[in-house]
ZAVEXLUM-5110 format. One record per atom (N, C-alpha, C): atom name; y, z, x. Coordinates in steps of 0.1 Angstrom, whole numbers, plus 5000, padded with zeros to 4 digits. Each point is the difference from the previous one (the first is absolute). Example, Ala and Ser with C-alpha at 12.3 -4.5 7.8 and 13.67 -1.06 7.14 Angstrom:
% residues 2
site: N	py: 4943	pz: 5078	px: 5132
site: CA	py: 5012	pz: 5000	px: 4991
site: C	py: 5012	pz: 5000	px: 5009
site: N	py: 5011	pz: 4993	px: 4996
site: CA	py: 5011	pz: 5000	px: 5009
site: C	py: 5011	pz: 5008	px: 4992
% end
This chain:
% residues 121
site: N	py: 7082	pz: 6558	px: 4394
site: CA	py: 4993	pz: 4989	px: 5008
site: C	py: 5010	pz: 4994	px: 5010
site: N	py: 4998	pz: 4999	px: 5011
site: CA	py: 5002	pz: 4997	px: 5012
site: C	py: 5006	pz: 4984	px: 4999
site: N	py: 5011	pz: 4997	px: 4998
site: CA	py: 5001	pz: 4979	px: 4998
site: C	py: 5005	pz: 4998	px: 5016
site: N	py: 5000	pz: 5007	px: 5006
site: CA	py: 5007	pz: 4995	px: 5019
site: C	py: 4989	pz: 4987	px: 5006
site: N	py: 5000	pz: 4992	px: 5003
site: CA	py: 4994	pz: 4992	px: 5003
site: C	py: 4993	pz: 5006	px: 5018
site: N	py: 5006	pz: 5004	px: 5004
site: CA	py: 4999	pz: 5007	px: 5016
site: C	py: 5010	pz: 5016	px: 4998
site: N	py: 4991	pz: 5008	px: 5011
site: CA	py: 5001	pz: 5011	px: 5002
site: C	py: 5015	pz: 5005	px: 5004
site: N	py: 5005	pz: 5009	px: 4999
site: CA	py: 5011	pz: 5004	px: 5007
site: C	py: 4994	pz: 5009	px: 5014
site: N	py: 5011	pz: 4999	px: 5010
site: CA	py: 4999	pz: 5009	px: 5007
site: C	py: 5014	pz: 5009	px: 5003
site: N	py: 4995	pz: 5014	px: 5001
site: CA	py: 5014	pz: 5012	px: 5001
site: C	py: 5004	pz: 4999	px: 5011
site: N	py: 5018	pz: 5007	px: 4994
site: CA	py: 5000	pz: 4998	px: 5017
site: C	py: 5012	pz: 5013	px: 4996
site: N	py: 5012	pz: 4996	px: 5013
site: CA	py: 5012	pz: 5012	px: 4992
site: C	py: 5007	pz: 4998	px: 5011
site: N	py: 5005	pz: 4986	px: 5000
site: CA	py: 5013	pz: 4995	px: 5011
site: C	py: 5010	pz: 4999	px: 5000
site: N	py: 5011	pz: 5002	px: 5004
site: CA	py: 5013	pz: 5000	px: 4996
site: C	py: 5001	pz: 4982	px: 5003
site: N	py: 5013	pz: 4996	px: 4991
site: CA	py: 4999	pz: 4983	px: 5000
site: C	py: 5021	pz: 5004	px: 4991
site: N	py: 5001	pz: 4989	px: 5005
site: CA	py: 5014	pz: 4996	px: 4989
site: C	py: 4997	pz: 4989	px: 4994
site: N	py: 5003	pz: 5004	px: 4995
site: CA	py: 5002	pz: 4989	px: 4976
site: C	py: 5013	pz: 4994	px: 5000
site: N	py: 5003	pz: 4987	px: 5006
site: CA	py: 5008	pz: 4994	px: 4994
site: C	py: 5003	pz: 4990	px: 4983
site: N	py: 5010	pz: 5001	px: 4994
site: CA	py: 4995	pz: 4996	px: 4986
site: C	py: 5011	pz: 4985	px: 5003
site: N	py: 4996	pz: 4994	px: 5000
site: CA	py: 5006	pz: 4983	px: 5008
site: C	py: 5005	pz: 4996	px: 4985
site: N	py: 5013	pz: 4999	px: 5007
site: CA	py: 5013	pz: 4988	px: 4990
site: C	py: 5013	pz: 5005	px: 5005
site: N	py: 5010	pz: 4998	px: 4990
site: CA	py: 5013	pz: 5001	px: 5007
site: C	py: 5006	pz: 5011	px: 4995
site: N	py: 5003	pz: 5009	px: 5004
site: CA	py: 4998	pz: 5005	px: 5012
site: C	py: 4984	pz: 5007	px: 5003
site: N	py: 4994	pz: 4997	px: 5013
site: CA	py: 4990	pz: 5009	px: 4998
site: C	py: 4997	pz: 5014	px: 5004
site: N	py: 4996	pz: 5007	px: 4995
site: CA	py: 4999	pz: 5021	px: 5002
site: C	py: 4986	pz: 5003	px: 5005
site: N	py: 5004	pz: 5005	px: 5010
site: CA	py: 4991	pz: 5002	px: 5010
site: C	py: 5000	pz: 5017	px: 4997
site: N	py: 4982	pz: 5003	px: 5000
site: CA	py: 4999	pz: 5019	px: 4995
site: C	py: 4983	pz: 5001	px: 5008
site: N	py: 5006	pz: 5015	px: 5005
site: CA	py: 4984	pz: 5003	px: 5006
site: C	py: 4984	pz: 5003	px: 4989
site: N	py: 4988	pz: 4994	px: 5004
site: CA	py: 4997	pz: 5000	px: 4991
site: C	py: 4983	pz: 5003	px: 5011
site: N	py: 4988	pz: 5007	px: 4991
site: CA	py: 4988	pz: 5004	px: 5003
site: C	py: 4987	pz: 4992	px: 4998
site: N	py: 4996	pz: 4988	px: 5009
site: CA	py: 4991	pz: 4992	px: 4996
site: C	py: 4986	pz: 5014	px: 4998
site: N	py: 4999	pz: 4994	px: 4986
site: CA	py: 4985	pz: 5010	px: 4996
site: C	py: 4989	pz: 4994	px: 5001
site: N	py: 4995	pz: 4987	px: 4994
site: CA	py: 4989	pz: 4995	px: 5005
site: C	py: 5002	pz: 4985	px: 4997
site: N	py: 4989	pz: 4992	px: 5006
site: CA	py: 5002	pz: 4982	px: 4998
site: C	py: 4988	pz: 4999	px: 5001
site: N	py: 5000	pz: 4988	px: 4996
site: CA	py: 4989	pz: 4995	px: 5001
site: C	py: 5006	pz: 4982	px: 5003
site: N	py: 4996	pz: 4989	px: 5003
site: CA	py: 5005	pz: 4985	px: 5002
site: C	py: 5010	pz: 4996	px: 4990
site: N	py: 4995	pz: 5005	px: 4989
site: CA	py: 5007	pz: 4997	px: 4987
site: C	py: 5013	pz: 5005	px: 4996
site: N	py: 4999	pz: 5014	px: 5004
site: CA	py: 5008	pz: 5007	px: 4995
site: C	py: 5006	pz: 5017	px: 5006
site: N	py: 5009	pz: 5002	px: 5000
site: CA	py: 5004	pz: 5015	px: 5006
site: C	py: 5007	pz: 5005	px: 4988
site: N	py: 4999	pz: 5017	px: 5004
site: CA	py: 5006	pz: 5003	px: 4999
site: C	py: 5006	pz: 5014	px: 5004
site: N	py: 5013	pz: 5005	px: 4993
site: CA	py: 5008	pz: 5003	px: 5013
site: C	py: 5006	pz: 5016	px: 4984
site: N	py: 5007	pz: 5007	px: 5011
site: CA	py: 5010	pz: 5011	px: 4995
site: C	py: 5013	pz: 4996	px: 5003
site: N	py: 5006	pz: 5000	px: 4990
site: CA	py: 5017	pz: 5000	px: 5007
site: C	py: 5007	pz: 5012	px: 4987
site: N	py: 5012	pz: 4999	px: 5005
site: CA	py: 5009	pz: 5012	px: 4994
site: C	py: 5005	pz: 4995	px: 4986
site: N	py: 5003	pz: 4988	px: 4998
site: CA	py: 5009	pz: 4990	px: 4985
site: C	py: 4991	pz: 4992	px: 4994
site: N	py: 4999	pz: 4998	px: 4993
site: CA	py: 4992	pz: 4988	px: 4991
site: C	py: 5002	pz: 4986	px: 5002
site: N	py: 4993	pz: 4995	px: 4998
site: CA	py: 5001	pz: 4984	px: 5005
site: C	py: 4995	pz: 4990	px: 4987
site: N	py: 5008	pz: 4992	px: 4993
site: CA	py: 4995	pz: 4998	px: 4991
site: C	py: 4989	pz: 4986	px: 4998
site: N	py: 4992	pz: 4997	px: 4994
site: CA	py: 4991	pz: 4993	px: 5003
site: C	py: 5003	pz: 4986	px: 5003
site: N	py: 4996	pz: 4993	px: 5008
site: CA	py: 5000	pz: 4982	px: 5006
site: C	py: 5013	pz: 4996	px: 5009
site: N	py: 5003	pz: 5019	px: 5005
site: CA	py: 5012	pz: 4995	px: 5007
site: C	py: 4992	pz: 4999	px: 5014
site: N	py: 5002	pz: 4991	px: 5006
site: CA	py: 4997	pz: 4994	px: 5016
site: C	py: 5002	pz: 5013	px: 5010
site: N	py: 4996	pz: 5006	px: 5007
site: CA	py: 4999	pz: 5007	px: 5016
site: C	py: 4997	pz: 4995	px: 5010
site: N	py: 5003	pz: 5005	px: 5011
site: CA	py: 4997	pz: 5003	px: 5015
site: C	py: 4992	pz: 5012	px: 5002
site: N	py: 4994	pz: 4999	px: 5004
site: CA	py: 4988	pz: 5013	px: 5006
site: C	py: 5000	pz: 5004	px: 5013
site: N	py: 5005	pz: 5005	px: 5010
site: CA	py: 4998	pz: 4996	px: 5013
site: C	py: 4995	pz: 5018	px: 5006
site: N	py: 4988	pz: 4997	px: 5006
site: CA	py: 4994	pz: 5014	px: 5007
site: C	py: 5005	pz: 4999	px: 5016
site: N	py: 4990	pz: 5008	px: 5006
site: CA	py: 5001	pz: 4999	px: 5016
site: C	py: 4993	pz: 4987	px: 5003
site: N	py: 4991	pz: 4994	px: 4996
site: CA	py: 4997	pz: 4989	px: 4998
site: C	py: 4999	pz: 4988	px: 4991
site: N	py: 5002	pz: 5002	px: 4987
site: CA	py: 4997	pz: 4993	px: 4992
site: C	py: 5010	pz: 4994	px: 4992
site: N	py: 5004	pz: 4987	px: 4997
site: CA	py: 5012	pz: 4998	px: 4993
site: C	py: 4990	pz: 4993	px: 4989
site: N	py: 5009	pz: 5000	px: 4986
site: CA	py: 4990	pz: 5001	px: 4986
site: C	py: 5017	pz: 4990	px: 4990
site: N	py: 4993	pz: 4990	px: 4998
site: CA	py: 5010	pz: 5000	px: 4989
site: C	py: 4991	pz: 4999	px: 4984
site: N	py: 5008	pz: 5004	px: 4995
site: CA	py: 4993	pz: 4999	px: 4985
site: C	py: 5009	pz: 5002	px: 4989
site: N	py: 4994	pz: 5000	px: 4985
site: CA	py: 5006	pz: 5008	px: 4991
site: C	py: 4993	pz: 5009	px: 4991
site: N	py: 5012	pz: 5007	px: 4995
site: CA	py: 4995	pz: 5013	px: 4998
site: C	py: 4990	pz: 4996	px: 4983
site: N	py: 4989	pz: 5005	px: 4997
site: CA	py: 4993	pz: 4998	px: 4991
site: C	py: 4999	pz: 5010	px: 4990
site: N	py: 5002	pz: 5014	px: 5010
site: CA	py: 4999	pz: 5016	px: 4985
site: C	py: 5009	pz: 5008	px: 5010
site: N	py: 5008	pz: 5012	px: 4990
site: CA	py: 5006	pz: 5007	px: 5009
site: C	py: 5004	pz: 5009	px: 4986
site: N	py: 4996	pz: 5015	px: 5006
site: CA	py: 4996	pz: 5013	px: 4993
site: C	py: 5004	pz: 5012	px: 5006
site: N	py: 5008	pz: 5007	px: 4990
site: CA	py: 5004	pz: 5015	px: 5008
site: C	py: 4990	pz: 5008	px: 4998
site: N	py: 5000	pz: 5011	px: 5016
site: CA	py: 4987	pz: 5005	px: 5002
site: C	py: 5009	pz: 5018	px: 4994
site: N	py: 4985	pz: 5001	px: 4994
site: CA	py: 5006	pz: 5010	px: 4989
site: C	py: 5004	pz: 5015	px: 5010
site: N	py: 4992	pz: 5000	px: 5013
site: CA	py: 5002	pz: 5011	px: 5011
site: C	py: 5008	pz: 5003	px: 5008
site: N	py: 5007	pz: 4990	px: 5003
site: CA	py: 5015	pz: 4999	px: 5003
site: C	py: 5012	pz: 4984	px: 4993
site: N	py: 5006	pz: 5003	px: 5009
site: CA	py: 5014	pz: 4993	px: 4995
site: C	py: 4997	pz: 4983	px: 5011
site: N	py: 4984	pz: 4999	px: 4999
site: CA	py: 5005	pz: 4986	px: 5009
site: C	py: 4992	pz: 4987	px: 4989
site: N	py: 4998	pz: 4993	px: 5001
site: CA	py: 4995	pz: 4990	px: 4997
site: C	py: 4986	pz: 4992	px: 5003
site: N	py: 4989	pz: 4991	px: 4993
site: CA	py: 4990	pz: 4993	px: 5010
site: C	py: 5005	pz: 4985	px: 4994
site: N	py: 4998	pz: 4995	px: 5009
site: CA	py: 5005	pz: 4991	px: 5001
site: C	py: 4984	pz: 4985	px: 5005
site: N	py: 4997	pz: 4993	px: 4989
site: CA	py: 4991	pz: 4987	px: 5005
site: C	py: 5006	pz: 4989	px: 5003
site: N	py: 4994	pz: 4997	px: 5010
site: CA	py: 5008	pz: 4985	px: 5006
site: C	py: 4990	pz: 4990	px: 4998
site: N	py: 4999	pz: 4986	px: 4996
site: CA	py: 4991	pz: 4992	px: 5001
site: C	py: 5002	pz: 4990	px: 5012
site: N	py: 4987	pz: 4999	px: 5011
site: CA	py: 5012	pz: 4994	px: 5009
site: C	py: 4997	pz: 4983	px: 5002
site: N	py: 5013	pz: 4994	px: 5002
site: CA	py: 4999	pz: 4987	px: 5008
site: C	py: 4995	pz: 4997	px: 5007
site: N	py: 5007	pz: 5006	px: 5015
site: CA	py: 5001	pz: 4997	px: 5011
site: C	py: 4999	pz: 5012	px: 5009
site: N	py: 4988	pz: 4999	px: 5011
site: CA	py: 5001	pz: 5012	px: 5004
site: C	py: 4997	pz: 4995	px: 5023
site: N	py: 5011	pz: 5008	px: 5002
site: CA	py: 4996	pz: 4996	px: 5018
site: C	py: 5000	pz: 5009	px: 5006
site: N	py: 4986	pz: 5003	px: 5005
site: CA	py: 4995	pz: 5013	px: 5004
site: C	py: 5009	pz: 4999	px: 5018
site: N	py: 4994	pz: 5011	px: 5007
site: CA	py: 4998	pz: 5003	px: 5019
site: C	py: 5017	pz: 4992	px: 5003
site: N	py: 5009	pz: 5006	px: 4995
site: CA	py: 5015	pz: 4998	px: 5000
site: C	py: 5004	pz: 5007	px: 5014
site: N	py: 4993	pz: 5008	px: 5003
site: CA	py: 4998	pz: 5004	px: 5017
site: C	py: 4997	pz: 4990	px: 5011
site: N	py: 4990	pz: 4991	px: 4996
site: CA	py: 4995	pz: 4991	px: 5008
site: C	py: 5007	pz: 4990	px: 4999
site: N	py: 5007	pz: 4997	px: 4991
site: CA	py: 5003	pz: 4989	px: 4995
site: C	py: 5021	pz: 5002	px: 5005
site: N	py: 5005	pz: 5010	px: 5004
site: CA	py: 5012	pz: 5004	px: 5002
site: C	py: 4998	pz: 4995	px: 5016
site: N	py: 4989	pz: 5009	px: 5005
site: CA	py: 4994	pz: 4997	px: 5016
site: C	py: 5000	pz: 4984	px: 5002
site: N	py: 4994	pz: 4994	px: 4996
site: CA	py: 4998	pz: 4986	px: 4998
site: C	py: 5014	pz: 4994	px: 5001
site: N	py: 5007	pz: 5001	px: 4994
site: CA	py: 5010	pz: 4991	px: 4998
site: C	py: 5010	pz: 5007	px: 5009
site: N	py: 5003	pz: 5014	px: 5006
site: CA	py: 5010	pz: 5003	px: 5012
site: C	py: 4994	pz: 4991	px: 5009
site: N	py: 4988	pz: 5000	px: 5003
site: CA	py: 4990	pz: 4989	px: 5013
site: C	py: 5006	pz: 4989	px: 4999
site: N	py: 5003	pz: 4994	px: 4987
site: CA	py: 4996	pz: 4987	px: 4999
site: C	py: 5018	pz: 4997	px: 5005
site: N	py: 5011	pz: 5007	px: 4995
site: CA	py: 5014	pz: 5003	px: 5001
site: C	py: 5006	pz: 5004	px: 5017
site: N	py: 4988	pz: 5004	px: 5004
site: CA	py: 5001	pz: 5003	px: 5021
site: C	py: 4997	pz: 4985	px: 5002
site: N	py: 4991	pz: 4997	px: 4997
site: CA	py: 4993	pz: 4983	px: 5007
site: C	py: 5010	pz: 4990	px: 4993
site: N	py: 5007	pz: 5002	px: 4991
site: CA	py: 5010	pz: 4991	px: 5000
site: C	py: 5012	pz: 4996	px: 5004
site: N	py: 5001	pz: 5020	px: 5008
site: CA	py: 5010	pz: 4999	px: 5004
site: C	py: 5001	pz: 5001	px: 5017
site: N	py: 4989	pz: 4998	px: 5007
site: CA	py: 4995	pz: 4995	px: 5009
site: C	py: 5000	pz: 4986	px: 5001
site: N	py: 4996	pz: 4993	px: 4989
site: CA	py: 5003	pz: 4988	px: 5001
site: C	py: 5016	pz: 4992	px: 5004
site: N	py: 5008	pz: 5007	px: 4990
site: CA	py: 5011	pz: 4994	px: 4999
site: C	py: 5004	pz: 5000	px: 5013
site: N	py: 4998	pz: 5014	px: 5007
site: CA	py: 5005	pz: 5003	px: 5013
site: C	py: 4996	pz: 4988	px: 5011
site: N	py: 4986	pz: 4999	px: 5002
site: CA	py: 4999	pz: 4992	px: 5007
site: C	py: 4999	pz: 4983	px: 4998
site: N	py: 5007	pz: 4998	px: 4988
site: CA	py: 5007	pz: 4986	px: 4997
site: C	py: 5012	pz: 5001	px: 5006
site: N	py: 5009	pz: 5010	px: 4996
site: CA	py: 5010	pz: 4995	px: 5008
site: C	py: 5004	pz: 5005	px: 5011
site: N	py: 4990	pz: 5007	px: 5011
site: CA	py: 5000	pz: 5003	px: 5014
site: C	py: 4999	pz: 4986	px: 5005
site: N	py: 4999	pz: 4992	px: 4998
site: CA	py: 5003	pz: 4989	px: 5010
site: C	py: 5017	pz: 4989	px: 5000
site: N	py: 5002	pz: 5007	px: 4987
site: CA	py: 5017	pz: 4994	px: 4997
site: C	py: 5010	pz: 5007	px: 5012
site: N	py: 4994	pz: 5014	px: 5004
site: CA	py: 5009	pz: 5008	px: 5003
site: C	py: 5000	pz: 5002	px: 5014
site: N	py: 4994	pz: 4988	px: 5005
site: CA	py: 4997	pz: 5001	px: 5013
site: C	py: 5011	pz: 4985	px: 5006
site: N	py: 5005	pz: 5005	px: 5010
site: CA	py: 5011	pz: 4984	px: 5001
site: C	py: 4993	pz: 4991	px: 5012
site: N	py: 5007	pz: 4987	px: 4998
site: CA	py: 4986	pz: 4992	px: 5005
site: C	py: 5016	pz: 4997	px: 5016
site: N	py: 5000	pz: 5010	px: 5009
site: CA	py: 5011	pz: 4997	px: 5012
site: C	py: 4993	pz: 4989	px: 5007
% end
């Protein structure tokens, strides 16, 4: 019987898995499907349960922690479930956004102090 409250959707993205503390270990890892709730992913080592990650795709940064994590009997890699916290999608738009916002402020500064640099003969 089915207990997911919402659907997953597939996918097969490359993403890196950070496992956050000190020090933290950063490994490449296979987002397999999510759904709002939850992802989950392939990586190469095991990850043991309630430890905290980073998720970050071409778009999507994911923090969560990890909930089940099981070696896959067909090869030598791992599945790995994340439950997630916090998730901030369009990291494209959102990178774009903030270089804009980083030009217009530095337009600004410029022309604050274009008038210092001018001498008053």
């Amino acid at each position: 019987m089915e207990r997911r409250i919402e659907s997953r959707t597939a996918t097969s993205h490359p993403a890196v898995l950070t496992i956050l503390g000190k020090p933290a270990r950063e490994m490449k890892a296979t987002l397999e499907d999510f759904s709002s709730r939850g992802v989950r992913l392939v990586t190469p080592t095991s990850i043991p349960v309630n430890t905290p990650v980073e998720i970050v795709t071409e778009n999507v940064l994911i923090l969560g922690d990890v909930c089940r994590c099981s070696h896959s009997s067909a090869d030598a890699s791992y599945h790995v479930a994340v439950k997630v916290a916090h998730r901030l999608s369009l990291l494209t738009q959102l990178s774009a956004l903030n270089r804009s916002l980083a030009k217009e402020r530095q337009e600004e500064l410029v022309t604050m102090k274009a008038p210092h640099l001018v001498s008053s003969c």
